[in-house]
C-alpha positions in Angstrom: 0.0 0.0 0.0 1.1 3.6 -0.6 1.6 6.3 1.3 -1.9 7.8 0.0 -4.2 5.1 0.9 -2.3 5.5 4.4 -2.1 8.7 5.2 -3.7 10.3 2.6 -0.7 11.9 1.6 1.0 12.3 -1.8 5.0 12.1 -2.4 6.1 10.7 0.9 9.6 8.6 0.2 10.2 7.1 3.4 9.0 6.9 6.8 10.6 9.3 8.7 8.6 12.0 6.3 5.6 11.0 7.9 4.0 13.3 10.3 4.0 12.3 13.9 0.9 11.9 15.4 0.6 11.2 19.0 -1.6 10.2 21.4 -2.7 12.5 24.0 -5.3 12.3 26.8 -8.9 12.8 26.7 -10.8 15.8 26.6 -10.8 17.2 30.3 -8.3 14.4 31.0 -8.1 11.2 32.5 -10.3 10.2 35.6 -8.0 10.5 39.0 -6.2 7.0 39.9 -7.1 5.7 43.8 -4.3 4.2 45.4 -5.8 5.2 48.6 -6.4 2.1 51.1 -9.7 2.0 51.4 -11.0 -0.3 54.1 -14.9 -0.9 54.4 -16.0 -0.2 57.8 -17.6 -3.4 58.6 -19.0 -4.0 62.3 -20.0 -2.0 65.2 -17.3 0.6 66.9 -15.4 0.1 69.9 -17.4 1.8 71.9 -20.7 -0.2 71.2 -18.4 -3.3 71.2 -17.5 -2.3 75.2 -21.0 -1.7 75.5 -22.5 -5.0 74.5 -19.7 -6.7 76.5 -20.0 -4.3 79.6 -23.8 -5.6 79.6 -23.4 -9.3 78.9 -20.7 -9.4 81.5 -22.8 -7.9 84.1 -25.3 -10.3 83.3 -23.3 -12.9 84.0 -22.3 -11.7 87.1 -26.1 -11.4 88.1 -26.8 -14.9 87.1 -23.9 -16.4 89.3 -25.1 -13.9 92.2 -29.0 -15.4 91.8 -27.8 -19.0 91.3 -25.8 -18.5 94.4 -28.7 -17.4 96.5 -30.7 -20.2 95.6 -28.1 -23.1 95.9 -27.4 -21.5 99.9 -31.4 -22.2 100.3 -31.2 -25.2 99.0 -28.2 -26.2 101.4 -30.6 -24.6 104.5 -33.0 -26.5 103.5 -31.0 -30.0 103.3 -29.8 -29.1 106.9 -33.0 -28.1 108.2 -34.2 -31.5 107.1 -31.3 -33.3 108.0 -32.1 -31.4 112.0 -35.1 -32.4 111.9 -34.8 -36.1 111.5 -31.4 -36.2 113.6 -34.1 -37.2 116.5 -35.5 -40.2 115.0 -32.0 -41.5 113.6 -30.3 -41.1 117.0 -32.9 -43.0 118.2 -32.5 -45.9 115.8 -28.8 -45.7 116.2 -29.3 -46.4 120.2 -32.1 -48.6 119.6 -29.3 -50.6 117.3 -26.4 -50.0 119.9 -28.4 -52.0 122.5 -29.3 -54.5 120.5 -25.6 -55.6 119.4 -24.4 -54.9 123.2 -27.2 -57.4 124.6 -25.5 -60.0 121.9 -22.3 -59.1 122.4 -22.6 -59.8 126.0 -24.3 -62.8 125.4 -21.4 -64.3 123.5 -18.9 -63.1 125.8 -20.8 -64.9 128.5 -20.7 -68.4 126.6 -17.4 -68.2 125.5 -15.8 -67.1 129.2 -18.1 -69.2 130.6 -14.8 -71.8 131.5 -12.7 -69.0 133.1 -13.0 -68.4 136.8 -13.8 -65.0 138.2 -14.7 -63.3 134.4 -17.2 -61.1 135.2 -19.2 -60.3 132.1 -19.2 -56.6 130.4 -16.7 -55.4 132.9 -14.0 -53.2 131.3 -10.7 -54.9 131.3 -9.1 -51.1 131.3 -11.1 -49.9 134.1 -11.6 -46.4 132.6 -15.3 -45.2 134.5 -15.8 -43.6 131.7 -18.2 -44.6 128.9 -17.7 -43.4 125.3 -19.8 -44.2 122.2 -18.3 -46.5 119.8 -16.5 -44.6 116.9 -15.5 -47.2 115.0 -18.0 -49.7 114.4 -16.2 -51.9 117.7 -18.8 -52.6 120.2 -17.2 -52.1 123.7 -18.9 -52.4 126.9 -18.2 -49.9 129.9 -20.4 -50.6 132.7 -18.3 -49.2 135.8 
């Protein structure tokens, strides 16, 4: 192709005849570039955040408090109750106490029966004093 279907231009010889033409920019110029960082604000601030928290905290802190109160009634209860029976299961326990000393006694008797001068349910420690059985041991303390 020539020069004029190109350029419309007659008698060009070589290239570097050529006019230049160059690009510029747009009318009014090209939009502004942003190279900014531009981070969304996404959630609440930190002021609501210590908000929210403050309250769900104190919350807590009234739950514990209420569950507090009622697990102390609930103990004053169970040792009300446990007061109020102490009576019955004392009595039982004696009741029980007697019974095992009576056979207790009675074995003792049969098997000293051979051995002079044993004197049934008499302390072999002489103490005078009587004290309840703590360890299950029946003992007999009748001085």
């Amino acid at each position: 192709m020539t020069e004029v279907t190109i350029r419309n231009q007659k008698g060009m010889t070589s290239v570097k005849e050529m006019p230049i033409l160059q690009d510029g920019p747009p009318p009014g110029g090209f939009p502004a570039v942003r190279y900014a960082r531009r981070i969304p604000n996404s959630g609440p601030g930190g002021a609501a955040v210590f908000l929210v928290s403050s309250l769900v905290i104190g919350f807590g802190f009234y739950q514990v408090g209420q569950g507090n109160i009622h697990r102390r009634a609930v103990k004053a209860e169970k040792i009300a109750a446990r007061q109020a029976i102490l009576p019955l299961i004392q009595a039982e326990e004696d009741a029980r106490f007697v019974k095992e000393l009576k056979k207790q006694l009675a074995e003792e008797k049969e098997l000293m029966a051979h051995v002079p001068g044993w004197k049934v349910g008499e302390n072999v420690y002489s103490s005078g004093r009587w004290m309840p059985p703590a360890t299950g041991k029946m003992t007999v303390d009748l001085s």
